[in-house]
Structure formats: C-alpha cells, structure tokens
C-alpha positions as CSV (number, residue, x, y, z in Angstrom):
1,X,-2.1,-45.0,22.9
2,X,-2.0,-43.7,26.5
3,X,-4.2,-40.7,26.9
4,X,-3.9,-40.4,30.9
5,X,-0.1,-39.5,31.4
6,X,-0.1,-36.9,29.1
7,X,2.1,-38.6,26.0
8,X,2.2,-37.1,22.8
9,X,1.1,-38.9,19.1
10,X,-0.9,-37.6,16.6
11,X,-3.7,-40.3,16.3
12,X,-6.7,-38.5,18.1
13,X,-7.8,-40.8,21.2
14,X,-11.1,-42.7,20.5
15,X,-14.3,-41.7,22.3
16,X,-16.8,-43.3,23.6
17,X,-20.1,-41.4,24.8
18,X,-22.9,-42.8,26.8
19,X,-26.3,-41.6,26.6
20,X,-27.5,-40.2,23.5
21,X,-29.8,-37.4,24.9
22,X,-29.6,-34.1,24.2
23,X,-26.0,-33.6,25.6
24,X,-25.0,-36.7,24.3
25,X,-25.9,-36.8,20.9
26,X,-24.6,-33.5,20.8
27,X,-21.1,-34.4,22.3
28,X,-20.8,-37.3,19.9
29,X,-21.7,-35.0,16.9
30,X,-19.1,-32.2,18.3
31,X,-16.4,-34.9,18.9
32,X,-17.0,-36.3,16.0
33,X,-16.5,-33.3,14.2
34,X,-13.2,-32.7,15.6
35,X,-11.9,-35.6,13.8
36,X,-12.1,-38.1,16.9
37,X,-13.0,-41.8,16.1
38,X,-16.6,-42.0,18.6
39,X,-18.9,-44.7,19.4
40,X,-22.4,-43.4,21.0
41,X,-24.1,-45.8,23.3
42,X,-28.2,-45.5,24.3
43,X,-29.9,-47.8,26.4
44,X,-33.0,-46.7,25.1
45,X,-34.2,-47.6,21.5
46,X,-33.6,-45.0,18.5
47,X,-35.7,-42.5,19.7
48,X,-36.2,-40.9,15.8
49,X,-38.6,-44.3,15.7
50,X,-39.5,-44.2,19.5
51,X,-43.1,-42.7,20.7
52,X,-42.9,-40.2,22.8
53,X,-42.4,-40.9,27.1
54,X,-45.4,-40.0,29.1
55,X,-44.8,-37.5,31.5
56,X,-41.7,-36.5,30.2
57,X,-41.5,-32.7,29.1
58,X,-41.8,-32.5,25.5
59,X,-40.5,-29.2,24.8
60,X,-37.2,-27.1,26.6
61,X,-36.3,-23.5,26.3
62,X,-33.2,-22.8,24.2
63,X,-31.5,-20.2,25.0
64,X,-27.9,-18.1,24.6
65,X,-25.7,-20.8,25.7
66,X,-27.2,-23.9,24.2
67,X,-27.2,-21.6,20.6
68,X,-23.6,-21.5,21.1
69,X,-22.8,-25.3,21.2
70,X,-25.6,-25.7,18.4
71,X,-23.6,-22.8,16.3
72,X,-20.3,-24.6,16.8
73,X,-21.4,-27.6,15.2
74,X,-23.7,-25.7,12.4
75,X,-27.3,-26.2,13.5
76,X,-28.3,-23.4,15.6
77,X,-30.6,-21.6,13.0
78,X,-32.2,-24.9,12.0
79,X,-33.0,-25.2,15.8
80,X,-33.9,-21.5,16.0
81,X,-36.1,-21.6,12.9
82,X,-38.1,-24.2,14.4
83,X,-38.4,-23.1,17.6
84,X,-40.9,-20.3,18.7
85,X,-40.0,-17.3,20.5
86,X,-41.0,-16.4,23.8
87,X,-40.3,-12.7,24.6
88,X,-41.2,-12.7,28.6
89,X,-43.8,-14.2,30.7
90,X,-47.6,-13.7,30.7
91,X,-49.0,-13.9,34.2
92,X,-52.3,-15.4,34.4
93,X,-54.8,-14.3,37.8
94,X,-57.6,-16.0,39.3
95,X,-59.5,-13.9,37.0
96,X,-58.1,-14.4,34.4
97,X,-56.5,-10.8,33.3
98,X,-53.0,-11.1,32.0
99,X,-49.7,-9.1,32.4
100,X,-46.8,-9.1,30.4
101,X,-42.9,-8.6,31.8
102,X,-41.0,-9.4,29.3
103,X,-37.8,-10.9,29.8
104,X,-35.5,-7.8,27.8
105,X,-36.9,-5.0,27.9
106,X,-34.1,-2.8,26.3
107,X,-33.1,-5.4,23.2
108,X,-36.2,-7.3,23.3
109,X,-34.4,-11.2,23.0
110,X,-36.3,-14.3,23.8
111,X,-35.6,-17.7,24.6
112,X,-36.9,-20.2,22.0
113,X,-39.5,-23.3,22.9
114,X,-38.3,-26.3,21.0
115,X,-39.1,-29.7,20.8
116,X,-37.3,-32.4,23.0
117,X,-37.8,-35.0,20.3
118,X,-36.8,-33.3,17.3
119,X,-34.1,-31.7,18.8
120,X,-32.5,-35.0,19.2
121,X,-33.5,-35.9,16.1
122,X,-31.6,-33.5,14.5
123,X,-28.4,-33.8,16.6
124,X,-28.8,-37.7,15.8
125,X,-28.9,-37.5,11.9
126,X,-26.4,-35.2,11.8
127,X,-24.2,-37.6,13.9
128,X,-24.9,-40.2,11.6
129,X,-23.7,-38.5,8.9
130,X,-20.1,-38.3,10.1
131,X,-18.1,-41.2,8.8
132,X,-16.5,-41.5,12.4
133,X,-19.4,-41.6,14.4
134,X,-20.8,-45.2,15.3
135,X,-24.3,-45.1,17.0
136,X,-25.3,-48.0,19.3
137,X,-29.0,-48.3,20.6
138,X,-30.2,-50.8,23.4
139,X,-27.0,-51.3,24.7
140,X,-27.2,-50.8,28.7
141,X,-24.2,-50.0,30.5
142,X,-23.7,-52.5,33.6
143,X,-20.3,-52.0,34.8
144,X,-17.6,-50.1,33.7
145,X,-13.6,-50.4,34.9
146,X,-13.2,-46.7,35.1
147,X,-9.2,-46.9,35.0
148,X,-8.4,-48.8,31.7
149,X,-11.6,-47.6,29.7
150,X,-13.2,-51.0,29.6
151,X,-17.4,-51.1,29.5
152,X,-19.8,-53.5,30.0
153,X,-22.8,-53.7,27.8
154,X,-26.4,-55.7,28.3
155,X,-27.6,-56.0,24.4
156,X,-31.1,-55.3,25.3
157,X,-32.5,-56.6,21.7
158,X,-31.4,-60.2,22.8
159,X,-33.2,-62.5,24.6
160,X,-30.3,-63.9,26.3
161,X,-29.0,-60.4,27.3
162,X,-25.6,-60.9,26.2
163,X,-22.9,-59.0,28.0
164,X,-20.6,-56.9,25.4
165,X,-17.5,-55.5,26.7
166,X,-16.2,-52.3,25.0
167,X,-13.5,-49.8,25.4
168,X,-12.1,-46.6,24.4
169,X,-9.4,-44.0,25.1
170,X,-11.9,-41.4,26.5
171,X,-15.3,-42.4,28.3
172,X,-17.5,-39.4,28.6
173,X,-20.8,-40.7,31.0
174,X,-23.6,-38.2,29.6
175,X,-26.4,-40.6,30.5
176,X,-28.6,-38.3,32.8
177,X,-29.3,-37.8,36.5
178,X,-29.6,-42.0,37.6
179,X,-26.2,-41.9,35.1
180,X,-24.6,-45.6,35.3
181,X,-21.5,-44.1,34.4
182,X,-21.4,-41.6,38.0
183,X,-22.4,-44.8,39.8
184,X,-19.0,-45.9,39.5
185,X,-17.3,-42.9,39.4
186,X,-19.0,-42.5,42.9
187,X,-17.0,-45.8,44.5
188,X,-13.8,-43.6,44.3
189,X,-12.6,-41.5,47.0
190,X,-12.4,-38.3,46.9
191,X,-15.4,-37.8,45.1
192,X,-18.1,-35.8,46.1
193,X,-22.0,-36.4,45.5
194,X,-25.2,-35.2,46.6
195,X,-29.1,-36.1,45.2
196,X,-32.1,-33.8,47.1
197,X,-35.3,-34.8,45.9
198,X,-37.5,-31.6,46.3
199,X,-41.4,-31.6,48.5
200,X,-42.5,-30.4,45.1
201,X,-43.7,-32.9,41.9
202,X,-45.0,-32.1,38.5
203,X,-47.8,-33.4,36.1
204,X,-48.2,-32.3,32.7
205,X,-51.2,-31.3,30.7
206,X,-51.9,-29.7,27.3
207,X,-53.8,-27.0,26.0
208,X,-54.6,-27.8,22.6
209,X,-55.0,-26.2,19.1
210,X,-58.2,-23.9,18.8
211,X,-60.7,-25.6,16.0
212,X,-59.6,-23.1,13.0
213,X,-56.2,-24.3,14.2
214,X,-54.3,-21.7,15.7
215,X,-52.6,-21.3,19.4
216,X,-55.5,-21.0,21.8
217,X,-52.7,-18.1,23.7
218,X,-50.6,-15.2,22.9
219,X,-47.5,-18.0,21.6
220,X,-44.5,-15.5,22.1
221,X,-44.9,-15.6,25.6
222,X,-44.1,-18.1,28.6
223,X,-47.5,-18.4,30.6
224,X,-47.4,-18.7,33.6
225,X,-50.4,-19.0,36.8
226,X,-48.6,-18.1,40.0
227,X,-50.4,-19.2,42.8
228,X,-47.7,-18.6,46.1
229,X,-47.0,-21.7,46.8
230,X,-47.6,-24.0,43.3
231,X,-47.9,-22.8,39.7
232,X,-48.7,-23.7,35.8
233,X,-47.0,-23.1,33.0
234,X,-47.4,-23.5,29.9
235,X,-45.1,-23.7,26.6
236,X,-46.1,-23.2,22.7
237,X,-45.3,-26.0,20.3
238,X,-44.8,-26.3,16.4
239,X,-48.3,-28.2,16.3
240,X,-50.4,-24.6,18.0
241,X,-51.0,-27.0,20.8
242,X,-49.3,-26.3,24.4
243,X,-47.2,-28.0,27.2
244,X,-48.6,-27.4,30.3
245,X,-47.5,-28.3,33.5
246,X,-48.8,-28.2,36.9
247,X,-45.8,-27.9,39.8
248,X,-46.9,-28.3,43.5
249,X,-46.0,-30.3,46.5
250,X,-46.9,-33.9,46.8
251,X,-49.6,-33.0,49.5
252,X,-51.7,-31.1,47.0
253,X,-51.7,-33.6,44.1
254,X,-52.8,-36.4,46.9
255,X,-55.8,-34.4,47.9
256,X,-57.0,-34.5,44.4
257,X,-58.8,-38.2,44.1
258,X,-61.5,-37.4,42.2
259,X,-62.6,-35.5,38.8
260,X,-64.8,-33.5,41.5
261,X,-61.6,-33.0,43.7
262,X,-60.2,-31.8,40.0
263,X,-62.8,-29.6,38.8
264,X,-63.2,-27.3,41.9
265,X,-59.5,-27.0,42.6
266,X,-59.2,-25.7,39.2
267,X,-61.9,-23.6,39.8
268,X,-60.6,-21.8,42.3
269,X,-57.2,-21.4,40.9
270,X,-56.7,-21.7,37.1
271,X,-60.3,-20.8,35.9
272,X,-59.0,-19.6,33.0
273,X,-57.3,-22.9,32.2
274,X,-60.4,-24.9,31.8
275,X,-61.9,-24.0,29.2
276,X,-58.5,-24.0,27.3
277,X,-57.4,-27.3,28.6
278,X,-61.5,-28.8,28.2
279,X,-63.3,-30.3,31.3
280,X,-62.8,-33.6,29.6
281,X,-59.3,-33.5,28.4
282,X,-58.3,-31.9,31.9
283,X,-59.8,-35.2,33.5
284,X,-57.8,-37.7,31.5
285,X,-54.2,-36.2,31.3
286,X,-54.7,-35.1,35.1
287,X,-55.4,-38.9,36.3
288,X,-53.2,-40.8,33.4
289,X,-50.2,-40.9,35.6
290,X,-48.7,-39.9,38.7
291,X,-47.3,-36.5,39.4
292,X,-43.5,-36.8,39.1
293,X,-40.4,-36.1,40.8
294,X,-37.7,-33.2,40.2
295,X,-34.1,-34.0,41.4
296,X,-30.9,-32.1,42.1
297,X,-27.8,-33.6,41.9
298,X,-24.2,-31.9,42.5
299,X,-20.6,-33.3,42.2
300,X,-17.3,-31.6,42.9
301,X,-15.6,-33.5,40.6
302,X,-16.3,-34.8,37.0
303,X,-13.5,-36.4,36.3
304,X,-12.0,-40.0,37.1
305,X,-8.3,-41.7,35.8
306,X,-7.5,-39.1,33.5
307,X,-10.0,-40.8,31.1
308,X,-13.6,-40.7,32.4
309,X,-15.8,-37.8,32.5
310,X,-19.1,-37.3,33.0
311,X,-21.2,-34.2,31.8
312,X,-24.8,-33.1,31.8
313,X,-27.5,-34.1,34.2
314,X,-24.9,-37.0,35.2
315,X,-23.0,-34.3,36.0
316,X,-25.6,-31.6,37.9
317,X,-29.0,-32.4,37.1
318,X,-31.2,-29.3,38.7
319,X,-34.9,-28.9,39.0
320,X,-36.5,-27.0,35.2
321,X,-37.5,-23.1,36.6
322,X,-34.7,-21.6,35.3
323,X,-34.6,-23.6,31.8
324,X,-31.1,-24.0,31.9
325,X,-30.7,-27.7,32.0
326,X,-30.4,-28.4,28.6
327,X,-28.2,-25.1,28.1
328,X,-25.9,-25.6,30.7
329,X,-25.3,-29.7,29.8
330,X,-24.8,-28.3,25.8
331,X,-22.3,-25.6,27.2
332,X,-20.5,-28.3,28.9
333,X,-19.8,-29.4,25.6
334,X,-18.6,-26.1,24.7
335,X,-16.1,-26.0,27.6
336,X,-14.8,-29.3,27.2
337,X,-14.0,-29.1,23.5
338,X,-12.5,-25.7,24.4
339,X,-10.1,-27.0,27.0
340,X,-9.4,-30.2,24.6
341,X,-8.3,-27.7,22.2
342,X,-5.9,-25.8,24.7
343,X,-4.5,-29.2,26.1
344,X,-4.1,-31.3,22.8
345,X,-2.9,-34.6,23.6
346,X,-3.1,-34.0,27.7
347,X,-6.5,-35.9,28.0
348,X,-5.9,-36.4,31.5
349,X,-4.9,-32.8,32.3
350,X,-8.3,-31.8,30.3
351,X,-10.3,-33.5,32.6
352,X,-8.8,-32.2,35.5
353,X,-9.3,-28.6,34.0
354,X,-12.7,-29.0,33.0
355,X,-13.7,-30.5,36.5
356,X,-11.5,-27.6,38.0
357,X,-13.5,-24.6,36.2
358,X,-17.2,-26.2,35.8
359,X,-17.9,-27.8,39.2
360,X,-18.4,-23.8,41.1
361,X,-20.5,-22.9,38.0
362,X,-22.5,-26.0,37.7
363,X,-23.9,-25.5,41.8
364,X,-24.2,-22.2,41.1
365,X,-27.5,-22.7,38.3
366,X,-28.4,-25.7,40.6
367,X,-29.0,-23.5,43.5
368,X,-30.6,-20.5,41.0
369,X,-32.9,-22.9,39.2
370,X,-34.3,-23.3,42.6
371,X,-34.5,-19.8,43.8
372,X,-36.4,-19.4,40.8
373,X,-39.3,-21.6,41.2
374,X,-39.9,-19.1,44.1
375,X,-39.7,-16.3,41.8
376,X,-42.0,-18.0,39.6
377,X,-45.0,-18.8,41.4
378,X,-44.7,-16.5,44.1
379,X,-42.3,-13.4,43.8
380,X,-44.1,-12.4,40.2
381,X,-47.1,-11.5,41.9
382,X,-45.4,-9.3,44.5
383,X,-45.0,-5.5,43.9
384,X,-41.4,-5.3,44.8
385,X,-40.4,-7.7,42.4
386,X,-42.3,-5.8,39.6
387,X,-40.6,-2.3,41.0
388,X,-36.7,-4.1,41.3
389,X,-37.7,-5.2,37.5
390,X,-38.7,-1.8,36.3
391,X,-35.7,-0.5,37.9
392,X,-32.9,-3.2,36.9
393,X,-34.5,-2.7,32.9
394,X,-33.8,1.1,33.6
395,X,-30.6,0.7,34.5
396,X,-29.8,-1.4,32.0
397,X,-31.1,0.5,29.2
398,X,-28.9,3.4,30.5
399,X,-25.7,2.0,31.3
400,X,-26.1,-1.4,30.0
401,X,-22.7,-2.4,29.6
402,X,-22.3,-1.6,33.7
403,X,-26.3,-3.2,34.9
404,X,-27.1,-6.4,33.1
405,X,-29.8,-7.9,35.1
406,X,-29.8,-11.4,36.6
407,X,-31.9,-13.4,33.8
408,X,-30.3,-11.5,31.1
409,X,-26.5,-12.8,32.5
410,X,-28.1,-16.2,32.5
411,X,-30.4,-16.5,29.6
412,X,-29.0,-14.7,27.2
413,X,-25.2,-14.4,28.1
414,X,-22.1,-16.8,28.4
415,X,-20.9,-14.8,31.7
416,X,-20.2,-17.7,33.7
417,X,-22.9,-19.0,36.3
418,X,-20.9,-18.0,39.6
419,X,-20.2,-14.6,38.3
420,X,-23.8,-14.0,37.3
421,X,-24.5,-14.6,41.0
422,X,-21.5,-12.5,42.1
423,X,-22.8,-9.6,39.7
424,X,-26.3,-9.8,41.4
425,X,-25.2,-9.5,44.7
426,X,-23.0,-6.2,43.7
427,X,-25.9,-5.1,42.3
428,X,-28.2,-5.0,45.1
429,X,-25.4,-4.0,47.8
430,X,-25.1,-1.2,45.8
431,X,-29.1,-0.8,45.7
432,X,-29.0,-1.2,49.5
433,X,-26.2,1.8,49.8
434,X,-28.3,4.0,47.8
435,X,-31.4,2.9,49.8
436,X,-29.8,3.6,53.0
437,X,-28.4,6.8,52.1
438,X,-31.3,8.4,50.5
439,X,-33.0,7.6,53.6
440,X,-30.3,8.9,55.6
441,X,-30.6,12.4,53.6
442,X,-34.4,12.4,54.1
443,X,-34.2,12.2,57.8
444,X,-31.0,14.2,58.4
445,X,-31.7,17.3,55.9
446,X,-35.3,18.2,57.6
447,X,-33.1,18.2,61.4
448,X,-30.7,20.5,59.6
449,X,-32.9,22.4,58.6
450,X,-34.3,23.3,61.8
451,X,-31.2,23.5,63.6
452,X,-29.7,26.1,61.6
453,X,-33.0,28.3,61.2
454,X,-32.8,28.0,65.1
455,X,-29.2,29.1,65.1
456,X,-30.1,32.5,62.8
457,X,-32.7,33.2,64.6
C-alpha cells in the first residue's frame, strides 16, 4: 500500500524502527501496540545479554514526560517502583557541609534515578511479547533509499558481512546522535543540521556501597559539587552504590597525568569525595578511560518522503544537565502516536505535522539543557539564585496555577518546551516591573515627602 500520498485502506502500514535504545525499544513496543506489523533493528548485540559500555552513564533521571510514554504502554510503575526518588539537589562545599533545595517545594515531586540497562530491558521483553513485533540485533544499517523505504543491512554475526536489504511502509531512524538513518536524510535539500561539540568532557566514577551495605549519601537527593567552572554529580542506584561523574573542560582533565596530579586536585575541590569514592578506587576509574565528549545536535526537519522519520537523539541530541534527553526522545513517541491517531492513514501528512510542532520545542531543551550546566555548577552557589528560588516556590505555593517555576514546567509538566521558556521570560519581566517600580516608590516617596512638608510650611 502507499502510505506517502495520503490513500486510504485499512491494513495498518508496516514499521520499521532502527535503533533499539531507549526511544527505540520504546517506539517499537508503542507501535506495536497499536496493532502495526514492526520490525526493530540494533546494530549492537541484545543488550539484556550485553555487559555494560564503559563510560557510558548507567543510570538517567525519569521524569514527568517519559512517565507519560511509559503509562501509555503500561509500564510506568514498574519503572517508578524501581527507580529511586530524588526530591532536589544536595550541594556539596569544599568543606564538605551540605544544603538541600529541593526541586518542589510546595508538592514535594521528584524525578526518579533509573537504570539505563534495565530500562531497556524492560521495554525489550515487553516488545517481544507482542506477536507483531520482530526484533533484529547486529544488523547495521549501511545505506538506506529514503524514498521507496528500502534499507541496507551489514549482518554483523557473519563473517562475510552479508548485505540484507529490507523495507517497510514507515522507517522511523531512532538510532542516536551519529544516527545512520539522519545521514541520509541529511543529503536532501532543504534539510537543516547542526552538531556543536561543547569545550566541556565527562568521566565517570562511582561511589560505592558502605560495608553494612547501605548508600554511603542521603539517596533521595541529586548530589551535586559545584565548583564555578566544573562540577560532580552523583546519582543513587538499585545496588546502594552511586554514578558519579566528573564534568569539566578538556584543559583540566589534560593537567591531570598523574595519581599525584589526582589526589591533590581532589583535595582541593571534592574532599569530601575521597573518602567515599576510596583513594584507590578514585585512581583506577579516573585513569581507565578518557574523559568523553557531550554533543548537541539540532534539525529543523524530521521528516523525509512522507515515509522516513527520525526521533530521539537522531533527532536532537543535547548535552545531560537538564535530564531531559531520555524524556524528551520518549515524549517524541507520545507526539507521534498522538498525531498518527489524528491523521489515520495520512502517514505522509503525519510526518509533516510532527516535524512542524516538535522541531521549536526540541531546540528549545537543547539550548536549556545547556543553560543549565551553568546553573549547576556555578549559579547554585550564588545568593541570587537561592533568593529567585525562595521567591519563585513562594509564588507558586500561593498562586500556583498562575507561577509554576521553570524546572517544575520542565520536569514535572507536559507544557510544551518553547512555552516553558516563554513562561519564564514573563515571569521575570514581570519581576523586573516590580523591581523597578518598588525602587521607583523608594526614591520618589522620600522627595515627596520633603516637597510637600516644604510647601506647608
């Protein structure tokens, strides 16, 4: 059947989804669900019998808008139940005293820390469970004709490397930032992509389990060690033990050479961290690999010939300080299926929608995931940050439904990205006015005053 002119029939077009991540897996399940004949191609092996990557974060923060795709496909309270709550951040010093702001102060949520790995592990079984869902792993995608659906496969399990050629009605390209699907999207005109690799890397550590067992840190909190122009963080997992990782520029993790080089510039900024890290432990995470780089990639278009789409960090990868990434690819999902619904057999028309109404919201939690890294290691420390908090959790506990504040319309809201910015900007215009005129009246009342008890007398 033709599913880029619009025609009508009642046989659901067959999908194919590429990349069997997070967003993938969990496209392929939703799809799936919705009665759509799916295959799910992974160039990696199965990762439910895969050890885990080095250097690759092992744990995300789940929040309002990925519980919403997980709910519509009935597993957000076997995610939530395994996930651990973090209520707000707990700001480490160089001495090692810690402060709490917690993230909602009026209805105390929390974003949930939960497992990369089993995450997909549980989108993946549940996948497999649905009669119309095929799963194919070590299949790498070399070339795909974009306009009549066909793909290329490289069969990675055989020696020869066979070339497989596959097509389907739909093509969704969820296969991550370097996604082989956007690499030929790109060769069309008209469509618009950008990469920026930031100055700044990241290397991750772990804080382990205390020897009775237990979390070594308050685990209902996100910890973070702002130091102005780098930072550490560190996230609780099901095991008591934590994810921590060190973000700086390049410059600083290529003075460190030595254990010496270590040891002293952890003494001067994360003493704390030592003895919950271990001298020894520090030493042999910190020099088993090579800090890493963050990315940031924006499109103004997702969609190509009516039948291609891509979604996801093929679709806007951004840099983690917001914790969005994995929320923002699973809401894609949301939308999609949404607008799928509205346009029934218009796949073509779909596409166009979805690129239409995501692309503005998509840059829009690029360009606040990086604002935040500022916020993060530097802004935290800074009183005026602490006194706009205080005051935007006032607010909002006493006319709520009229002050949200800006992580609350990101983190635990749908309210579209661009509006969240749009709603933030209001806000402080308004804060500005008030500022302005209460100075105003400070300065002007006092003259008054004078002026008129001149005038009586």
């Amino acid at each position: 059947m033709s599913v880029n002119n619009g025609t009508t029939g009642h046989e659901k077009p067959h999908i194919a989804v590429v990349g069997a991540g997070l967003v993938g897996s969990l496209a392929a399940l939703q799809f799936g669900m919705m009665g759509h004949k799916v295959d799910l191609y992974e160039f990696r092996e199965d990762i439910r019998t895969a050890e885990l990557v080095i250097g690759r974060s092992i744990n995300l923060a789940l929040s309002k808008r990925g519980r919403a795709a997980l709910r519509d496909v009935g597993l957000e309270e076997t995610l939530v139940t395994h996930g651990l709550p973090m209520r707000g951040r707990m700001l480490h010093d160089l001495q090692g005293n810690r402060k709490v702001v917690p993230y909602d102060h009026v209805s105390n949520q929390a974003i949930y820390s939960v497992g990369r790995k089993y995450l997909n592990e549980v989108l993946l079984n549940a996948a497999e469970k649905q009669p119309n869902i095929t799963m194919h792993f070590n299949m790498k995608l070399v070339d795909c004709d974009l306009k009549n659906g066909e793909m290329r496969f490289m069969d990675m399990r055989d020696p020869a490397k066979s070339v497989i050629t596959k097509s389907a009605d739909l093509i969704i390209g969820a296969d991550g930032a370097f996604s082989a699907v956007r690499k030929q999207m790109v060769k069309q005109p008209g469509f618009s992509y950008s990469q920026t690799y930031i100055d700044h890397g990241y290397l991750e550590l772990c804080i382990p389990a205390t020897e009775d067992g237990e979390f070594a840190m308050n685990e209902n909190y996100l910890h973070i060690w702002p130091r102005g122009q780098f930072m550490m963080i560190a996230l609780p997992n099901a095991d008591k033990s934590w994810t921590v990782t060190l973000f700086m520029p390049f410059k600083n993790f290529e003075c460190i050479r030595e254990e010496k080089d270590l040891l002293a510039f952890f003494k001067e900024y994360f003493p704390d961290a030592i003895e919950l890290i271990g001298e020894q432990r520090l030493m042999k995470d910190f020099f088993k690999i090579k800090a890493q780089h963050l990315i940031q990639v924006k499109c103004s278009r997702y969609d190509s010939y009516g039948r291609v789409l891509i979604i996801g960090d093929a679709a806007h990868a951004m840099v983690p300080f917001y914790g969005q990434g994995m929320n923002a690819g699973m809401e894609d999902v949301t939308v999609l299926k949404n607008i799928l619904n509205e346009y029934k057999s218009d796949i073509a028309g779909a596409l166009r929608e979805f690129s239409r109404v995501r692309w503005e919201d998509a840059h829009a939690i690029c360009d606040l995931a990086m604002y935040n890294y500022v916020e993060m290691r530097d802004l935290v420390n800074k009183r005026s940050f602490l006194l706009r908090k205080m005051l935007d959790d006032f607010l909002y506990s006493k006319i709520g439904n009229h002050w949200i504040p800006l992580y609350n319309t990101v983190s635990f809201s749908q309210i579209p990205y661009r509006e969240c910015i749009a709603n933030k900007k209001r806000q402080d215009k308004i804060l500005l006015s008030s500022a302005i005129f209460l100075v105003v009246t400070l300065l002007v009342l006092p003259l008054i005053y004078v002026l008129f008890a001149n005038f009586v007398c």
